[in-house]
CHARMM-style PDB file with segment names, atoms N, HN, CA, C and O in Angstrom:
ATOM      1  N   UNK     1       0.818  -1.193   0.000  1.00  0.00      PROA
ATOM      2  CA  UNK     1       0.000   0.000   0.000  1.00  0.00      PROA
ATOM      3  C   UNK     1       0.869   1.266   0.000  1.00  0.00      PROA
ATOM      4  O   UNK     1       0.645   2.227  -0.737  1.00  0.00      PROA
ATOM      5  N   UNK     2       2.202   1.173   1.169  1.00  0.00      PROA
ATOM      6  HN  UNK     2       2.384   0.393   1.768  1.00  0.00      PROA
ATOM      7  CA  UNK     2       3.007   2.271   0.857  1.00  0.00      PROA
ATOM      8  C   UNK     2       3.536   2.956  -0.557  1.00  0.00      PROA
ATOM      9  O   UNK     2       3.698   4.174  -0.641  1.00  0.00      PROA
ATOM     10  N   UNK     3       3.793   2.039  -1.676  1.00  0.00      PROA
ATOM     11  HN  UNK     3       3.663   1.050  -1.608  1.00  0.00      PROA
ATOM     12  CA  UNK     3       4.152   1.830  -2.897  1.00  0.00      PROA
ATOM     13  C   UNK     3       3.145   2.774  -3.562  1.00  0.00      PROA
ATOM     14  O   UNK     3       3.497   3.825  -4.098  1.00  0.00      PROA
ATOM     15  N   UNK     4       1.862   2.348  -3.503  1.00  0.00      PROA
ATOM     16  HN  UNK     4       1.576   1.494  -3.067  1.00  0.00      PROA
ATOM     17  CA  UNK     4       0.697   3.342  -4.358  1.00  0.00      PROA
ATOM     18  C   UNK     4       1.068   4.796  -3.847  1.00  0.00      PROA
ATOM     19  O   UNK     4       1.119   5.761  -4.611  1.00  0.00      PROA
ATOM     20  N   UNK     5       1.296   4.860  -2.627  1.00  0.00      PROA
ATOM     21  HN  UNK     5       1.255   4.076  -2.007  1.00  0.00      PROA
ATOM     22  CA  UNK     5       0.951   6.469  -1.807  1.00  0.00      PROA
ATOM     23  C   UNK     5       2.405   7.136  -2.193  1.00  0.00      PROA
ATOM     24  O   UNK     5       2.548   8.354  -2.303  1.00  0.00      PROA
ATOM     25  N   UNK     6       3.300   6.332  -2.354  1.00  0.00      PROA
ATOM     26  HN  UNK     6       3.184   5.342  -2.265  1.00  0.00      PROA
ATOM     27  CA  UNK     6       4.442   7.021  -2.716  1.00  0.00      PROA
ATOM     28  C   UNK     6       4.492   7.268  -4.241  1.00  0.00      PROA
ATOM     29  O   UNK     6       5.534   7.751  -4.683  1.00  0.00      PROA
ATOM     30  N   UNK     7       3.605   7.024  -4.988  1.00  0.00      PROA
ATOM     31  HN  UNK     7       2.758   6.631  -4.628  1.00  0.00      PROA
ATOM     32  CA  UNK     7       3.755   6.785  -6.465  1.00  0.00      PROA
ATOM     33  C   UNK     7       2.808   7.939  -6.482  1.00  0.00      PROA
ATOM     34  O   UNK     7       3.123   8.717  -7.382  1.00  0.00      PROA
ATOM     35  N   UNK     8       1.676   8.358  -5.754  1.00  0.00      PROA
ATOM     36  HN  UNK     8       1.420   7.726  -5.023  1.00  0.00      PROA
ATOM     37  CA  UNK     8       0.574   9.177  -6.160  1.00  0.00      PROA
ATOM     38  C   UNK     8       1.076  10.569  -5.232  1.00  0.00      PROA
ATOM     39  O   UNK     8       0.462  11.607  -5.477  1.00  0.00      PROA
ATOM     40  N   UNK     9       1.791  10.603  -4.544  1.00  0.00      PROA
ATOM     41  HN  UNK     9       2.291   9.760  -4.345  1.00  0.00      PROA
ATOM     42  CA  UNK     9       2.514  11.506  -4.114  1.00  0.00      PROA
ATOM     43  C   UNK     9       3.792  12.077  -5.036  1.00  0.00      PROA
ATOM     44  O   UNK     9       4.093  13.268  -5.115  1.00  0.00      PROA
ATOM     45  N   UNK    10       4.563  10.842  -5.799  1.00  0.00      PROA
ATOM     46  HN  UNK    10       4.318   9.875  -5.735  1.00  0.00      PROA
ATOM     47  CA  UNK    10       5.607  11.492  -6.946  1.00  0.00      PROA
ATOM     48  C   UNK    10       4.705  11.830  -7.624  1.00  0.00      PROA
ATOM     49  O   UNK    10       4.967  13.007  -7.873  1.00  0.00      PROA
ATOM     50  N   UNK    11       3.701  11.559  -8.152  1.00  0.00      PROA
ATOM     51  HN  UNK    11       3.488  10.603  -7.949  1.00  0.00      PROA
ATOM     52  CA  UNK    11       3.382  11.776  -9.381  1.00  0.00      PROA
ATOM     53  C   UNK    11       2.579  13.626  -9.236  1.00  0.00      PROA
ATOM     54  O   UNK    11       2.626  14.474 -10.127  1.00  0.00      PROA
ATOM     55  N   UNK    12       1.713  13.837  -7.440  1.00  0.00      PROA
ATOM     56  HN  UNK    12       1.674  13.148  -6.716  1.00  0.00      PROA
ATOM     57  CA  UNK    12       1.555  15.141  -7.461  1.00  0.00      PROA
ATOM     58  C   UNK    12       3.090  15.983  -7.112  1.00  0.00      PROA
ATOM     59  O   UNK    12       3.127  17.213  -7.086  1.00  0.00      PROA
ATOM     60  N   UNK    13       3.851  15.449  -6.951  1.00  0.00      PROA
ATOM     61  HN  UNK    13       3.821  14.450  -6.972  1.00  0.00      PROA
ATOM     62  CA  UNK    13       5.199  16.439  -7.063  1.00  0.00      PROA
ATOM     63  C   UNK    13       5.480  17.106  -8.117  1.00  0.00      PROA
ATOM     64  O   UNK    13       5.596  18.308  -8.360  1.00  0.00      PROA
ATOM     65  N   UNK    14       5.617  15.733  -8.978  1.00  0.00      PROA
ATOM     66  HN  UNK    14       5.523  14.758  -8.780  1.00  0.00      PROA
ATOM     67  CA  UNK    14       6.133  16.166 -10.692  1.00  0.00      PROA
ATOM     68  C   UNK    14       5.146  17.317 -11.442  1.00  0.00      PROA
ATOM     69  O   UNK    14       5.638  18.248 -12.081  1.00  0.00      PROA
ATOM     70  N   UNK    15       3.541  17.112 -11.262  1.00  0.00      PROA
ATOM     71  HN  UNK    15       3.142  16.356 -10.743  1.00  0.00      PROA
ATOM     72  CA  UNK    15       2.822  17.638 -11.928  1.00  0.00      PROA
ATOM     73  C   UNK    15       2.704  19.727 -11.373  1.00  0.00      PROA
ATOM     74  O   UNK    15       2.306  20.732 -11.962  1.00  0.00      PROA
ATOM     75  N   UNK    16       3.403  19.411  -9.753  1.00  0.00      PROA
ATOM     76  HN  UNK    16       3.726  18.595  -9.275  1.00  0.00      PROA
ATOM     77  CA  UNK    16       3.390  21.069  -9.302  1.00  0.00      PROA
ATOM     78  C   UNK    16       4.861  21.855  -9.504  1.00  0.00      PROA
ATOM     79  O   UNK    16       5.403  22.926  -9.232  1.00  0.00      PROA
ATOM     80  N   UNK    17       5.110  20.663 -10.126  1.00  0.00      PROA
ATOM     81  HN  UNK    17       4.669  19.792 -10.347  1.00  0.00      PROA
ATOM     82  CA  UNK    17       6.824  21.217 -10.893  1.00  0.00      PROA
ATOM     83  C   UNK    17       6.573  21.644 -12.392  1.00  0.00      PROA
ATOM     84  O   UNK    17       7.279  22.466 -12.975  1.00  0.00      PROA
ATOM     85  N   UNK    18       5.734  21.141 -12.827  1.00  0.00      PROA
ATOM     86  HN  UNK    18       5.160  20.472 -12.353  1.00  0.00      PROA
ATOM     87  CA  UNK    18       5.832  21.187 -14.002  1.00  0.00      PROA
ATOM     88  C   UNK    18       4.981  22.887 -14.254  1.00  0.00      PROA
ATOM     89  O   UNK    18       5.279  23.818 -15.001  1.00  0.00      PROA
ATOM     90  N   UNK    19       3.935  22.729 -13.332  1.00  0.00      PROA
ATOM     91  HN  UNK    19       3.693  21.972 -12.724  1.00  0.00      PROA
ATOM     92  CA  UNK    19       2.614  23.711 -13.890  1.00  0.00      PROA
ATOM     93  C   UNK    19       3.607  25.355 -12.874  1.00  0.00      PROA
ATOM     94  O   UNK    19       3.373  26.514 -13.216  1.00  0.00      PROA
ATOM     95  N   UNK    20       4.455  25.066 -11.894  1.00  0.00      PROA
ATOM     96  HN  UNK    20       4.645  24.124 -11.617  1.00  0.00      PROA
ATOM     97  CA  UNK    20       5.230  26.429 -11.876  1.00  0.00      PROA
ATOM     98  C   UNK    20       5.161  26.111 -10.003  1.00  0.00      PROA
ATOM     99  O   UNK    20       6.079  26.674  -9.406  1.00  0.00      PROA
ATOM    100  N   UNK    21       4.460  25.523  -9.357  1.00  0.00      PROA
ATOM    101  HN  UNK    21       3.715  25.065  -9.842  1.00  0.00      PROA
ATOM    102  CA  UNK    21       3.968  25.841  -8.117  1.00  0.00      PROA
ATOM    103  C   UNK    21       4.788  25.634  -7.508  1.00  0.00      PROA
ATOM    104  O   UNK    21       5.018  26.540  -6.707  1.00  0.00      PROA
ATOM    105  N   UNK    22       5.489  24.739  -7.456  1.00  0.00      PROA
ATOM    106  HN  UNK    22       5.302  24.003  -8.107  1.00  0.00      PROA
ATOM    107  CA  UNK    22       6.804  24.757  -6.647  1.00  0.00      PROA
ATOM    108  C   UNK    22       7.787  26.043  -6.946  1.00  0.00      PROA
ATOM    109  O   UNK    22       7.973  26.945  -6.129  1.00  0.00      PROA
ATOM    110  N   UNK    23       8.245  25.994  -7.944  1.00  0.00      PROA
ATOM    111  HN  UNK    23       8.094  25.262  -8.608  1.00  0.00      PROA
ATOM    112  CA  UNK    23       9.696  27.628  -8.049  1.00  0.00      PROA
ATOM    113  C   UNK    23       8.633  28.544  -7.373  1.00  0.00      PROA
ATOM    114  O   UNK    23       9.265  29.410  -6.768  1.00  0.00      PROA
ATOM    115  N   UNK    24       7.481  28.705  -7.234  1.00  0.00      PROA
ATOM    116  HN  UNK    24       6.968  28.002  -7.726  1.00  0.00      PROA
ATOM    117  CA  UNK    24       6.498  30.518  -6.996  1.00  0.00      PROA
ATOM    118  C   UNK    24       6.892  30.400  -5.139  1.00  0.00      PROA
ATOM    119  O   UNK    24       7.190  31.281  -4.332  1.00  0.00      PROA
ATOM    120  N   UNK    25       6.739  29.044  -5.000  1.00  0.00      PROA
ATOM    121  HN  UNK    25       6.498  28.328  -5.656  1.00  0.00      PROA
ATOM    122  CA  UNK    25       6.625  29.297  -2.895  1.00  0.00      PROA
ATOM    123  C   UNK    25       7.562  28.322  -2.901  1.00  0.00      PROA
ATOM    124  O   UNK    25       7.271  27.376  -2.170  1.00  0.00      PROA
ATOM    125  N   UNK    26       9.056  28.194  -3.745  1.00  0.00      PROA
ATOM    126  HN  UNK    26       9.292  28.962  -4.339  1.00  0.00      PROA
ATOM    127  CA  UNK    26      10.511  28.400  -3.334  1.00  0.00      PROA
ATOM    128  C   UNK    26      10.194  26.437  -2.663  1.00  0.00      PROA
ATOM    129  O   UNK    26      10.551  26.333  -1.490  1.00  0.00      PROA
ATOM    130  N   UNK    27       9.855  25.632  -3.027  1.00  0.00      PROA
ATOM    131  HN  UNK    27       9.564  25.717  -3.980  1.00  0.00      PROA
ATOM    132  CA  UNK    27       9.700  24.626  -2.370  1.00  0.00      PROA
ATOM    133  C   UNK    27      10.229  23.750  -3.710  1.00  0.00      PROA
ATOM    134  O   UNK    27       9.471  22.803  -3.919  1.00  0.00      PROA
ATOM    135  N   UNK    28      11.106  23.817  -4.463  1.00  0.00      PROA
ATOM    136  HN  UNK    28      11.721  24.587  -4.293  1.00  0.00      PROA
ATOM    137  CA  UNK    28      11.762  22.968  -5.892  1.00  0.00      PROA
ATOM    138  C   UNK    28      12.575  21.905  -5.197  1.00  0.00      PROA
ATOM    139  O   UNK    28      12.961  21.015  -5.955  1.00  0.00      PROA
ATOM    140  N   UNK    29      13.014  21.762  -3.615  1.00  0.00      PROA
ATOM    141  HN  UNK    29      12.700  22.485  -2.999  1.00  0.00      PROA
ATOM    142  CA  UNK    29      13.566  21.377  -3.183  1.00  0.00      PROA
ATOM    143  C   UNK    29      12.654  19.812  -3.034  1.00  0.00      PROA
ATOM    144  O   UNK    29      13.286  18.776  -3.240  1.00  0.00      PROA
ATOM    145  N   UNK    30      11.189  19.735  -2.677  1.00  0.00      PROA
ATOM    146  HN  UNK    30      10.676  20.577  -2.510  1.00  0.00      PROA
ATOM    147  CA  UNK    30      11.219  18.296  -2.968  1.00  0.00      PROA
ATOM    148  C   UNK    30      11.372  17.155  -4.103  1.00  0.00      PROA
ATOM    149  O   UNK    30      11.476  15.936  -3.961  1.00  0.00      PROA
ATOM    150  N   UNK    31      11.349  17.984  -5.336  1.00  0.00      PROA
ATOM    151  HN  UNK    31      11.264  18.973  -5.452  1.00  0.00      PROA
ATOM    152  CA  UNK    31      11.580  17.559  -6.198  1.00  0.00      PROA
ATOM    153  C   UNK    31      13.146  16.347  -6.193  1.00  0.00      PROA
ATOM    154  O   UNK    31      13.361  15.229  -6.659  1.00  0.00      PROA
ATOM    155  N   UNK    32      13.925  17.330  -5.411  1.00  0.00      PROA
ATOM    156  HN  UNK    32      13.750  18.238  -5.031  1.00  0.00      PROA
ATOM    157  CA  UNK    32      15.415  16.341  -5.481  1.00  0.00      PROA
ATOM    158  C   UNK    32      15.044  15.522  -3.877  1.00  0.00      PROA
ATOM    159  O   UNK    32      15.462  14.365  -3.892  1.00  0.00      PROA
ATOM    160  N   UNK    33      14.590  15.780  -3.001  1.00  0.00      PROA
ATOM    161  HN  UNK    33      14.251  16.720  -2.988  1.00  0.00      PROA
ATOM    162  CA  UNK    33      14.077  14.967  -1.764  1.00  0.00      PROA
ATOM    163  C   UNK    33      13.184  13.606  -2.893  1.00  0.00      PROA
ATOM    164  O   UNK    33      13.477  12.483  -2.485  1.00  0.00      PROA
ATOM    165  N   UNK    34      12.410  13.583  -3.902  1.00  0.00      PROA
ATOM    166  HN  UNK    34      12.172  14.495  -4.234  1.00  0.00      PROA
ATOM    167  CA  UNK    34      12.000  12.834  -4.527  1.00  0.00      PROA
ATOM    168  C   UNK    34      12.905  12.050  -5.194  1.00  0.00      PROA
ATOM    169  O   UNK    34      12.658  10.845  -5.261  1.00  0.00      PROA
ATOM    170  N   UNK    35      13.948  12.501  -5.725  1.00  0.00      PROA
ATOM    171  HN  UNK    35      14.148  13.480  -5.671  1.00  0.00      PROA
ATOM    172  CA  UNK    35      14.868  11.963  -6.742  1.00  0.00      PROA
ATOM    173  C   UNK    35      15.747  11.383  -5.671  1.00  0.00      PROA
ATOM    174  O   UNK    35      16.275  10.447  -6.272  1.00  0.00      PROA
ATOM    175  N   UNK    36      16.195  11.372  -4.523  1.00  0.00      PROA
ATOM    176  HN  UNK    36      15.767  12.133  -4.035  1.00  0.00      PROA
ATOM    177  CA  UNK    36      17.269  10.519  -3.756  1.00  0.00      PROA
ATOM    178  C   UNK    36      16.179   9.827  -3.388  1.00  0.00      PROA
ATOM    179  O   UNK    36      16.771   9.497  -2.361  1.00  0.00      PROA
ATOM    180  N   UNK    37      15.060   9.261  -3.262  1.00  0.00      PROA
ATOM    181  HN  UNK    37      14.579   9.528  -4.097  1.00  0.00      PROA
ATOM    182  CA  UNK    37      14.202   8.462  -2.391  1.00  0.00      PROA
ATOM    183  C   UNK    37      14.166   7.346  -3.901  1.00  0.00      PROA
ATOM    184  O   UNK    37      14.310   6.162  -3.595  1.00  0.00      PROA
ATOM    185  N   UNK    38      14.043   7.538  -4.993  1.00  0.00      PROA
ATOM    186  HN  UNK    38      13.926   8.500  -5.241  1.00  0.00      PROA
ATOM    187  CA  UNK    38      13.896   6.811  -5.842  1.00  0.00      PROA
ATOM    188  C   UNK    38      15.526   6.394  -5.937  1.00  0.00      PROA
ATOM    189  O   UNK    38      15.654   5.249  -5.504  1.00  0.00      PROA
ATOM    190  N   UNK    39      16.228   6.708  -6.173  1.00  0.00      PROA
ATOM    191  HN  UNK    39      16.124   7.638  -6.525  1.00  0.00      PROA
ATOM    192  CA  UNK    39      17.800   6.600  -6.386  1.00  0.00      PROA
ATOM    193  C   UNK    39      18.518   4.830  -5.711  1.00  0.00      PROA
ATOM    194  O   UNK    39      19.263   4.143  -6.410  1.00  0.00      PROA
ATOM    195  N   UNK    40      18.039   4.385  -4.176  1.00  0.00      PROA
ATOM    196  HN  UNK    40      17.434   4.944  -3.609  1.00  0.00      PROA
ATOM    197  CA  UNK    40      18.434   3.478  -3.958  1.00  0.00      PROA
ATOM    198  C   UNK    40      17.481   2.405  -4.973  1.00  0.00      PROA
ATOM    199  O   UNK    40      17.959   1.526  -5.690  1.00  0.00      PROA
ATOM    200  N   UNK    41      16.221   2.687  -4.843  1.00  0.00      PROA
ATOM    201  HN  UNK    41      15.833   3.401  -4.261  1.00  0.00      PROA
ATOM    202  CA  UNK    41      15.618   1.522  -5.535  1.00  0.00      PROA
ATOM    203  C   UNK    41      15.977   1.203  -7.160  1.00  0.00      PROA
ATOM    204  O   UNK    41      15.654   0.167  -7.741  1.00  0.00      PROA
ATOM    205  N   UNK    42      16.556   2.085  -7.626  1.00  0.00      PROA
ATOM    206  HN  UNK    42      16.819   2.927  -7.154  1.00  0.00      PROA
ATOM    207  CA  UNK    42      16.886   2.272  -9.337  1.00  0.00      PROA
ATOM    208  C   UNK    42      17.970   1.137  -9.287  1.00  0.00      PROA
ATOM    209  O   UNK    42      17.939   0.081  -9.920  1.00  0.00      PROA
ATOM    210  N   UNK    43      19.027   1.604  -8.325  1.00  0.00      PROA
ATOM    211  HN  UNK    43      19.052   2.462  -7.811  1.00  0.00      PROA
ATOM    212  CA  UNK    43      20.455   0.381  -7.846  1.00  0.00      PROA
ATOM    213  C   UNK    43      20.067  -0.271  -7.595  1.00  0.00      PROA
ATOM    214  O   UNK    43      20.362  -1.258  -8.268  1.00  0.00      PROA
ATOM    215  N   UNK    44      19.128  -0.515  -6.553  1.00  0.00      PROA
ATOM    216  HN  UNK    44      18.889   0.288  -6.006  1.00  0.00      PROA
ATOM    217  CA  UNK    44      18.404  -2.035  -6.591  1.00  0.00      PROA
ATOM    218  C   UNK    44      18.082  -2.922  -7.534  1.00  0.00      PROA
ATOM    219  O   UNK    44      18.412  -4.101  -7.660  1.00  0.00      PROA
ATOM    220  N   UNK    45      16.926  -1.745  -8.640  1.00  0.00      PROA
ATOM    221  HN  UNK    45      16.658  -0.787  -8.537  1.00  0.00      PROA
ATOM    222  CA  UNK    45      17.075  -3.064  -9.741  1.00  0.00      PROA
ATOM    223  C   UNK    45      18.135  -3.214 -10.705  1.00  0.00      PROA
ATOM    224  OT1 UNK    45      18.158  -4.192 -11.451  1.00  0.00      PROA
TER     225      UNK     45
END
């Protein structure tokens, strides 16, 4: 179940990166908090 919530949580990250909302209230920073959380599992597979 964790798997879905973390997938529907990247996926609203990516989409408030894309449309501007993150750079406007300075928060671009989870974007890379997203990208090291995926990073071990990539080496994994």
């Amino acid at each position: 179940m964790w798997f879905y919530v973390y997938y529907v949580v990247a996926i609203v990250i990516l989409l408030l990166q894309f449309t501007g909302f993150l750079a406007r209230r300075n928060l671009e920073w989870l974007v890379y908090v997203l990208a090291v959380t995926v990073f071990p599992a990539v080496l994994y597979l």
